[in-house]
C-alpha positions in Angstrom: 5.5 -20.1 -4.9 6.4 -20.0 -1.1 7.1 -16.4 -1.1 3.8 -15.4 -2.8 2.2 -17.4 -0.5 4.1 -15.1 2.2 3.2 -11.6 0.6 -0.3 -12.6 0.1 -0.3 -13.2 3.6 0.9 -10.0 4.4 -1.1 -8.3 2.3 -4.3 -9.9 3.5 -3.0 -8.9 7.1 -1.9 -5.3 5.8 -5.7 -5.1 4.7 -7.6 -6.0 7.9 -5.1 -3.7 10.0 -6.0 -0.7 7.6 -10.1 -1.7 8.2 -9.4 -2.0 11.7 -7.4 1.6 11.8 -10.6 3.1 9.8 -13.1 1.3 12.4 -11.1 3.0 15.6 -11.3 6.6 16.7 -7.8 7.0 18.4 -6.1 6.1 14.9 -4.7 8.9 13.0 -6.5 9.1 9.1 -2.6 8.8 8.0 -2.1 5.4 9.1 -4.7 4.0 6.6 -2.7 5.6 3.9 0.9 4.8 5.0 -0.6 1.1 5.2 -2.9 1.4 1.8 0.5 2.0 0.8 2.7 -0.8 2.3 -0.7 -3.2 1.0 -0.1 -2.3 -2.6 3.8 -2.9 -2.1 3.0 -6.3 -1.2 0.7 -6.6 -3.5 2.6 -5.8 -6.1 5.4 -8.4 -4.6 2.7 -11.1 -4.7 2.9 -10.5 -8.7 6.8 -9.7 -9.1 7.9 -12.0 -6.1 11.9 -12.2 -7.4 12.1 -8.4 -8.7 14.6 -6.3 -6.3 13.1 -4.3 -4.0 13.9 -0.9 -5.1 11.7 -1.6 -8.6 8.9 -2.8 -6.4 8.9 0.2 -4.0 9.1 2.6 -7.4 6.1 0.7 -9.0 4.2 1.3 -5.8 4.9 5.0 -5.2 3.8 5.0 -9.0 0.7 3.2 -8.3 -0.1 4.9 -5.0 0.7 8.6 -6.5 -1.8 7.7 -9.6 -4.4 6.6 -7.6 -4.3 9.6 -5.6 -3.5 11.9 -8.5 -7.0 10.3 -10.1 -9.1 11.6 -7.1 -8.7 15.1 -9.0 -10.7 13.3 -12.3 -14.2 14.3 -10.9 -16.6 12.8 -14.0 -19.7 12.0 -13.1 -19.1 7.8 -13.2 -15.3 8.4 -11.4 -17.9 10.3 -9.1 -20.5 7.3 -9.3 -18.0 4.7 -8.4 -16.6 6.4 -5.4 -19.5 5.8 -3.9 -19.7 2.2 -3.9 -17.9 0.4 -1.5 -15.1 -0.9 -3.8 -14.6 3.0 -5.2 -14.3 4.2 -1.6 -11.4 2.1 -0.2 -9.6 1.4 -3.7 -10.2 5.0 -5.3 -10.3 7.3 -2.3 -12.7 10.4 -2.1 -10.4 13.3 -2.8 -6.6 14.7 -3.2 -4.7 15.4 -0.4 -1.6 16.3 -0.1 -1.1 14.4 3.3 -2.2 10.9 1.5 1.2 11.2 -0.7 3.3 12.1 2.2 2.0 9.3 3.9 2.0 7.1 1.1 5.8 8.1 0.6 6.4 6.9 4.3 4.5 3.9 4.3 6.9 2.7 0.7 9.7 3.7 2.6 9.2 2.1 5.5 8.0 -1.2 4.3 10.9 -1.2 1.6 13.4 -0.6 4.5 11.6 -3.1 6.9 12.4 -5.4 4.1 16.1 -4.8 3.4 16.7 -5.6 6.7 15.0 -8.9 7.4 16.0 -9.7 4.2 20.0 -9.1 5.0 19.4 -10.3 8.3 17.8 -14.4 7.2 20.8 -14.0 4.4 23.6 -13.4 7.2 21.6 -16.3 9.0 21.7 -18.4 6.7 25.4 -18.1 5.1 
C-alpha cells in the first residue's frame, strides 16, 4: 500500500508539472510529452506496484504509442471528444512523430531514474 501511495504521489506531481509546462511559453511542446509519458509510467505502477520495472516501462511505451497511434482515427466522435477538455490532454490532437520520440525518452528516463534510486535505498539498506 505504501508504495501506491508513493507513485500516486508522483503521478499527481508528474500531472501539475506537465499543466504547468503547457501554461509557460519558454517550455519546449516536448516536455509535456516526455512527462505525459513518465505520468502514465507511474500510473501504471500505481496499478502493478511489485511488477519489475522493465514490464512497466514496456506497458507504458505500449500505452503511450497507442494513444498517439489513435490520433490518426479521425471519426467524427474521436473528432468530438478531442475537443472536450478530457479528449485534449488524454487523447492528444494529432500524430506526430516528435510525441513518440519524446514519449520514448521520457520511459527511458523515468525507468532509469528508477533503477537507480531503487539500487541505491537497496545498497542503503543491506
Amino acid at each position: 500500500m505504501k508504495s501506491r501511495i508513493y507513485y500516486f504521489s508522483l503521478f499527481l506531481f508528474i500531472i501539475f508539472l506537465g499543466i504547468c509546462s503547457r501554461k509557460t511559453t519558454f517550455v519546449p511542446l516536448w516536455i509535456g510529452d516526455f512527462l505525459y509519458a513518465v505520468m502514465i509510467y507511474f500510473l501504471v505502477r500505481i496499478f502493478l506496484p511489485f511488477k519489475n520495472a522493465f514490464s512497466i516501462a514496456l506497458l507504458s511505451l505500449l500505452i503511450c504509442y497507442s494513444i498517439e497511434f489513435l490520433q490518426l482515427y479521425q471519426n467524427e466522435w474521436m473528432i468530438e471528444l478531442r475537443k472536450t477538455l478530457f479528449g485534449r490532454y488524454v487523447l492528444g490532437q494529432g500524430f506526430l512523430w516528435e510525441d513518440i520520440l519524446a514519449y520514448t525518452f521520457g520511459i527511458i528516463t523515468v525507468f532509469v531514474f528508477e533503477k537507480i534510486t531503487f539500487n541505491y535505498f537497496s545498497q542503503k539498506s543491506a
